[in-house]
C-alpha positions as a printed NumPy array, in Angstrom:
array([[ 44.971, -14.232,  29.337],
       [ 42.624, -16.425,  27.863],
       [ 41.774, -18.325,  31.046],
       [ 40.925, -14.853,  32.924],
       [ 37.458, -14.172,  33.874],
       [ 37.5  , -11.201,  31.561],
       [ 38.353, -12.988,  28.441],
       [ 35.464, -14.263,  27.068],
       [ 33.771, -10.465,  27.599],
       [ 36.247,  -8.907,  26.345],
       [ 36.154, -11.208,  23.182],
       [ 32.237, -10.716,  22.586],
       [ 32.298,  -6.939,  23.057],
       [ 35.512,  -6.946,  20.452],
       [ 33.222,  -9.016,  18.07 ],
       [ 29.983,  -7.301,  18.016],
       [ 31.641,  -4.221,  17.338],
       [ 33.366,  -5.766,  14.618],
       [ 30.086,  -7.301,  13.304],
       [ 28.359,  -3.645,  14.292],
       [ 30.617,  -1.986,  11.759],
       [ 30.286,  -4.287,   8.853],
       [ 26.649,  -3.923,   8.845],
       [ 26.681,  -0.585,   8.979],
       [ 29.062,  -0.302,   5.861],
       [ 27.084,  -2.315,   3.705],
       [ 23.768,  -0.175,   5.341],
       [ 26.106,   2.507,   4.095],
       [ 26.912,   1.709,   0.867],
       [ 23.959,   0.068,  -0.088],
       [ 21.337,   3.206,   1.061],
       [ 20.924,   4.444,  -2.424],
       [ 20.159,   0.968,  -3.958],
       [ 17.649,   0.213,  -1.177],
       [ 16.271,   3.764,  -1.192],
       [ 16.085,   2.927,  -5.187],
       [ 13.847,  -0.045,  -4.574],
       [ 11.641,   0.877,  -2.108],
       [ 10.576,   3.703,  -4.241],
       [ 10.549,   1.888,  -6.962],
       [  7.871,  -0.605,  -5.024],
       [  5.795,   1.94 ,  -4.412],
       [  5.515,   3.122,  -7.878],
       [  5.083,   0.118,  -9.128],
       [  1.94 ,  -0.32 ,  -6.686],
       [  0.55 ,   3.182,  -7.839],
       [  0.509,   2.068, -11.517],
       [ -0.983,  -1.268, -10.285],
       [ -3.781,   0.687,  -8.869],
       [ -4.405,   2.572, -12.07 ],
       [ -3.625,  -0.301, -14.37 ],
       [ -0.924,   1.206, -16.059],
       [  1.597,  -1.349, -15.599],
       [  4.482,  -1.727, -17.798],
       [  4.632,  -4.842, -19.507],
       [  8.148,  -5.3  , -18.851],
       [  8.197,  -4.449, -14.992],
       [ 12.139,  -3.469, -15.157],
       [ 12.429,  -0.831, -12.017],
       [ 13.763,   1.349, -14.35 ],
       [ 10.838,   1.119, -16.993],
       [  8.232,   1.722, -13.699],
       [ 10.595,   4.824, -13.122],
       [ 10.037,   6.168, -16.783],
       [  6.413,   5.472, -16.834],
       [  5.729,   6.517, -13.595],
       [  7.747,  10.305, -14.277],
       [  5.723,  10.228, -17.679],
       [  1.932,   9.315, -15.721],
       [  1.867,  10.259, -12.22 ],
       [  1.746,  13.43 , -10.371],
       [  1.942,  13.529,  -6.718],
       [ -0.828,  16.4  ,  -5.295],
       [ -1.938,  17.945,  -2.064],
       [ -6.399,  17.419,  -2.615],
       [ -7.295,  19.276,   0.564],
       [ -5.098,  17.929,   3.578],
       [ -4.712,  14.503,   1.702],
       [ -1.73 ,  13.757,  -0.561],
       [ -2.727,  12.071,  -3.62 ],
       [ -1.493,  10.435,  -6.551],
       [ -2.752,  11.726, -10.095],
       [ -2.909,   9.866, -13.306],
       [ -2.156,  12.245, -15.976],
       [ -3.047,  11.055, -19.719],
       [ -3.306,  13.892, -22.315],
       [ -2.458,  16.516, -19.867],
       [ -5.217,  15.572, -18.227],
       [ -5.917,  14.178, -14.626],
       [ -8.203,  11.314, -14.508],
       [ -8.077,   9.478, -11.64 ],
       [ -6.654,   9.448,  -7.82 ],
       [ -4.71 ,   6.728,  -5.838],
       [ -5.952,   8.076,  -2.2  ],
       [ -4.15 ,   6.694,   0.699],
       [ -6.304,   4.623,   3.139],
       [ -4.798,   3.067,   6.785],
       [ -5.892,   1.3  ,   9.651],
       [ -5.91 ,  -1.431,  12.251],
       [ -5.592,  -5.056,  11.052],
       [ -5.921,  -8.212,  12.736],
       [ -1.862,  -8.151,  13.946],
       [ -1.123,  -4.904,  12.967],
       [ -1.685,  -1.575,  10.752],
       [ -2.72 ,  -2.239,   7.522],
       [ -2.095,   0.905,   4.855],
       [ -2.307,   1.599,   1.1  ],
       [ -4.06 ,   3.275,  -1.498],
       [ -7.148,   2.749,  -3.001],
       [ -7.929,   4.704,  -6.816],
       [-10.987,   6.98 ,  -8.309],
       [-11.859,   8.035, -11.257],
       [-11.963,  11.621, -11.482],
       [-15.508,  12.569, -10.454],
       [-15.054,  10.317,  -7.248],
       [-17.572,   7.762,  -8.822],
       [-15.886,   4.813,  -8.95 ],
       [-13.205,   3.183,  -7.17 ],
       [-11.076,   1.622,  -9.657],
       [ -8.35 ,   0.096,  -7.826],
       [ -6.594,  -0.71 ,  -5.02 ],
       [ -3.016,  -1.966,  -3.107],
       [ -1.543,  -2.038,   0.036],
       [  1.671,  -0.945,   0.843],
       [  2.257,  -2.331,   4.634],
       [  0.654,  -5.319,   6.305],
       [  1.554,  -8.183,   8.231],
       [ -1.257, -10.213,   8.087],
       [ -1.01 , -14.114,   8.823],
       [  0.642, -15.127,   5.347],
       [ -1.76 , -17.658,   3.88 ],
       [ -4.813, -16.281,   5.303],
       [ -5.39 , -12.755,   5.898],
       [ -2.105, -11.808,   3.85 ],
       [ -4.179, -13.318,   1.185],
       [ -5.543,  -9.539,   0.65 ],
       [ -2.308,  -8.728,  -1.332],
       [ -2.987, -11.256,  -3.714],
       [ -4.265, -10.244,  -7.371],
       [ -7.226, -12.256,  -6.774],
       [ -8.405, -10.289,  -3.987],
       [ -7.398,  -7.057,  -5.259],
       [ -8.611,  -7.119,  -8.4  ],
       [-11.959,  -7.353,  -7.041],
       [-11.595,  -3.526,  -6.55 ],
       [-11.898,  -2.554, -10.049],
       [-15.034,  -0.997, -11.156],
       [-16.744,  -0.647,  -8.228],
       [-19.583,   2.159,  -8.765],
       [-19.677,   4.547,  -5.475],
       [-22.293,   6.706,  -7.081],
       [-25.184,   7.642,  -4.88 ],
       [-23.984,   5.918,  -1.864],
       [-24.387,   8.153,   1.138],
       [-23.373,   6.107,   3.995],
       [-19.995,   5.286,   3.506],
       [-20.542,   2.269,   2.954],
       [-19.03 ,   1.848,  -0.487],
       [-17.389,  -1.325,  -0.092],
       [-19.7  ,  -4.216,   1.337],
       [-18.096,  -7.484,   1.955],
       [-19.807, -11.12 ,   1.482],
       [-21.862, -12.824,   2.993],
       [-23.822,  -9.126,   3.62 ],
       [-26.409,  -8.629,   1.28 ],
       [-25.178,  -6.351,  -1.523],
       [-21.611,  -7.462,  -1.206],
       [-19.581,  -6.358,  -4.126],
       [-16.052,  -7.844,  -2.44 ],
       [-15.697, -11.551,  -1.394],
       [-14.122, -11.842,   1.775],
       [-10.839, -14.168,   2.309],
       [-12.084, -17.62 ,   3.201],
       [-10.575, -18.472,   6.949],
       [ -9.7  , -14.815,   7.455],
       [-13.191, -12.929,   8.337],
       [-11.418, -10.166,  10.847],
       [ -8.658,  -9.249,   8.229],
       [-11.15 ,  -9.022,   5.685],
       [-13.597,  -6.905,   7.585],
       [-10.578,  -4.626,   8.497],
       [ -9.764,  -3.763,   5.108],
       [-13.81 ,  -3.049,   4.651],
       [-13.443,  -0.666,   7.572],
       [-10.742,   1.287,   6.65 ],
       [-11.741,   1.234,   3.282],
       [-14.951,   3.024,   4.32 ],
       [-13.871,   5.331,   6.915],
       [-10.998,   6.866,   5.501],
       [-12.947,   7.459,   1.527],
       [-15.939,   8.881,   3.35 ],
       [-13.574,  11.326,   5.029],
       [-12.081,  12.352,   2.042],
       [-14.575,  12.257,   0.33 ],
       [-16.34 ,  14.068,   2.532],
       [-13.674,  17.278,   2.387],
       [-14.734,  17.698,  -1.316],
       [-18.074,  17.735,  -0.998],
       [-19.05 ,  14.218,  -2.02 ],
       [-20.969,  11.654,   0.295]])
């Protein structure tokens, strides 16, 4: 048997079913768990981009204060995330795509509540070189987004990175294309929101 032609086939398609099923019973039994986390990395990112972090960054703490801060809301045909302190909503984590240098690049970037400030942002997917343009999910990159007064600015150009005059963002040394993406889609995608409510 084992010298017949057949053998060897036979004995891979018998073992990558095997493997097949084990996979899928950890995949299985282990949905809820990775459901948990990814959800839990995205709140954590939302309260990032508010500054509301926890100080103890448990995934269960991020839960609580998430459920206790953050309501999720339809603004126009955009879904948003709301802060909510004293009942109150004060700011917006509004979701912002597009293309990157090796792929799409997508994440949310936070207002204050009268759209005149962009106070934060984070990105949830990118695959940017690691080292260079992945640099952009670093907190020194990212916390350059704080504070950033979008009053009076009428041509969408909110976010201006260096070395243009005016720059209020430094751009990631050795990656000048991922850098300019995340200006881009920055830009575009706030101006179009912002343009559904009325504010340029």
């Amino acid at each position: 048997m084992k010298n017949s032609f057949f053998y060897p086939i036979i004995y891979m398609v018998v073992i990558t079913i095997v493997f097949i099923a084990v996979l899928a019973s950890f995949n299985h039994i282990l949905a809820d768990t990775i459901a948990f986390n990814q959800e839990s990395e995205l709140r954590q990112k939302i309260l990032y981009i508010f500054d509301v972090l926890p100080e103890n960054e448990d995934a269960h703490e991020i839960k609580k204060v998430f459920d206790e801060k953050i309501k999720q809301k339809q603004i126009g045909d955009t879904t948003v995330y709301a802060l909510i302190e004293n009942n109150t909503e004060t700011a917006y984590a509004v979701p912002v795509n597009g293309p990157g240098l090796w792929g799409t690049i997508s994440g949310y970037v936070g207002l204050n509540k009268d759209f005149s400030k962009i106070i934060g942002i984070e990105f949830v997917t990118q695959s940017e070189t690691p080292g260079l343009g992945g640099r952009i999910s670093e907190y020194d990159y990212k916390n350059q987004f704080r504070n950033i007064s979008i009053q009076g600015v009428t041509d969408g150009n909110y976010i201006i990175s260096s070395p243009k005059e005016g720059s209020n963002v430094d751009a990631i040394t050795g990656a000048t294309l991922t850098s300019a993406a995340v200006v881009k889609l920055v830009n575009e995608d706030l101006y179009n929101f912002l343009e559904t409510q009325g504010v340029k």
